[in-house]
C-alpha positions as CSV (number, residue, x, y, z in Angstrom):
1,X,-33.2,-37.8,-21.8
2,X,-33.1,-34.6,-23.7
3,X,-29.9,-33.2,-25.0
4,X,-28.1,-29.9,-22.5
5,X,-28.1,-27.1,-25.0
6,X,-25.1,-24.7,-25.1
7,X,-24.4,-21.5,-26.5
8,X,-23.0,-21.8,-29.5
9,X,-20.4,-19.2,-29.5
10,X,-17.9,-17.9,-26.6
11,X,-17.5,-14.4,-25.6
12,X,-14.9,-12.1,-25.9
13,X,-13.2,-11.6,-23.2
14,X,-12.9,-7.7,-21.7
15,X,-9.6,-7.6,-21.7
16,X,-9.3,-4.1,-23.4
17,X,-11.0,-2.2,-20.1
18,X,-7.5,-3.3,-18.1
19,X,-5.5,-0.8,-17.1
20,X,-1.4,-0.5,-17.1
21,X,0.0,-0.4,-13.5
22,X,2.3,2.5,-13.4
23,X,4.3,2.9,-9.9
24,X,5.9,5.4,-8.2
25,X,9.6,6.4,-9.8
26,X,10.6,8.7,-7.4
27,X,14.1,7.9,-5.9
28,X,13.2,10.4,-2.8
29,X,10.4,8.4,-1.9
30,X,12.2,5.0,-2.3
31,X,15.3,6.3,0.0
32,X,14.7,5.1,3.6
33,X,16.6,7.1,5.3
34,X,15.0,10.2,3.8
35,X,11.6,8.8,4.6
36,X,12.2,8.1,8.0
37,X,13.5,11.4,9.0
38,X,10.3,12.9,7.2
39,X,7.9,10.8,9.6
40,X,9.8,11.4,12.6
41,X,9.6,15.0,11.8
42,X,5.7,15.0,11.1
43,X,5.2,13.0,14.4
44,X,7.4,16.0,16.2
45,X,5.3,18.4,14.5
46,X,1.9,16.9,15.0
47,X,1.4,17.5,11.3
48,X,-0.6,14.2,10.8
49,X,-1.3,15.1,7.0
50,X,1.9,14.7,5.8
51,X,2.7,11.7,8.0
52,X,0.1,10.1,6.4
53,X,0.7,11.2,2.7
54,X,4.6,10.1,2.7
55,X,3.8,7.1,4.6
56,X,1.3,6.1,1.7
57,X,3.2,7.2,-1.6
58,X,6.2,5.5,0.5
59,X,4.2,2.3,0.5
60,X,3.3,2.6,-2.5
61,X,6.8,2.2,-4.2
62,X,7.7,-0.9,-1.9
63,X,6.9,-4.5,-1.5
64,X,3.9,-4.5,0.9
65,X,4.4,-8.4,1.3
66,X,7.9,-8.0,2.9
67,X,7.8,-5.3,4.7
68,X,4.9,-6.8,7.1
69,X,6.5,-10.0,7.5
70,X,9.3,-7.5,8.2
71,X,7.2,-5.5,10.6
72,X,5.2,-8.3,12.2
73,X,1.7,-6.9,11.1
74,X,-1.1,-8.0,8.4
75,X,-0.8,-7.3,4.9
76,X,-4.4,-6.4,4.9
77,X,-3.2,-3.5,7.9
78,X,-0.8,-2.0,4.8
79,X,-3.9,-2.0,2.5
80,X,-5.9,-0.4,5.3
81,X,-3.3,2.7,5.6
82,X,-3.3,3.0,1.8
83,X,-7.1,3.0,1.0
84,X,-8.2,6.8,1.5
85,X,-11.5,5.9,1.7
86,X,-10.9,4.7,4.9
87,X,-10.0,6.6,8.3
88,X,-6.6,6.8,8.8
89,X,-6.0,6.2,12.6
90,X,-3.3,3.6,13.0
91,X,-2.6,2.4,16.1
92,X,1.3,3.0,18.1
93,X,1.9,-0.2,17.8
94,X,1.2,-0.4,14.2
95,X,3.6,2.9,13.5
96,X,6.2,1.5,15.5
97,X,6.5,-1.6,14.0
98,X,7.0,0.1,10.5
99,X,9.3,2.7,11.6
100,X,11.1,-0.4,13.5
101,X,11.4,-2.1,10.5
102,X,11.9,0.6,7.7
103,X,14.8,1.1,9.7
104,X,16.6,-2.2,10.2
């Protein structure tokens, strides 16, 4: 049987291409209360811009695994909200259940 040749030397990893993680530091946008008022107000507005760029940078700052088992929906819903590459139409039920649970 003939011998399984190997490389003979490993590679590198790539670990100079990673990038640092910097979050959100913003105390406004970690305050509940202040967050919530700002949604409710884009919803009685109709300004669905906004709604959607303080919902986002609000996520952002916040534990995306506890707040859905808070709110009762997927993770992967959160990640959906986030990702500006993808449409951002949320249903009701969705936007109630994070209001519901932002607020408790």
């Amino acid at each position: 049987m003939a011998r399984i040749v190997t490389s003979k030397r490993q590679k590198k990893s790539e670990t100079k291409f990673l990038k640092a993680h910097a979050p959100f530091k913003s105390s406004e946008l970690k305050d509940v209360e202040l967050v919530i008022d700002t949604l409710l107000d884009c919803i009685k507005t109709g300004d669905i811009e906004t709604f959607r760029e303080v919902l986002v940078a609000h996520l952002l700052t916040v534990n995306k695994v506890k707040l859905a088992k808070k709110a009762g929906i997927g993770r992967r819903t959160l990640y959906d909200l986030i990702d500006p590459k993808k449409e951002f139409n949320p249903e009701l039920s969705t936007i109630s259940a994070l209001m519901q649970a932002l607020a408790a």
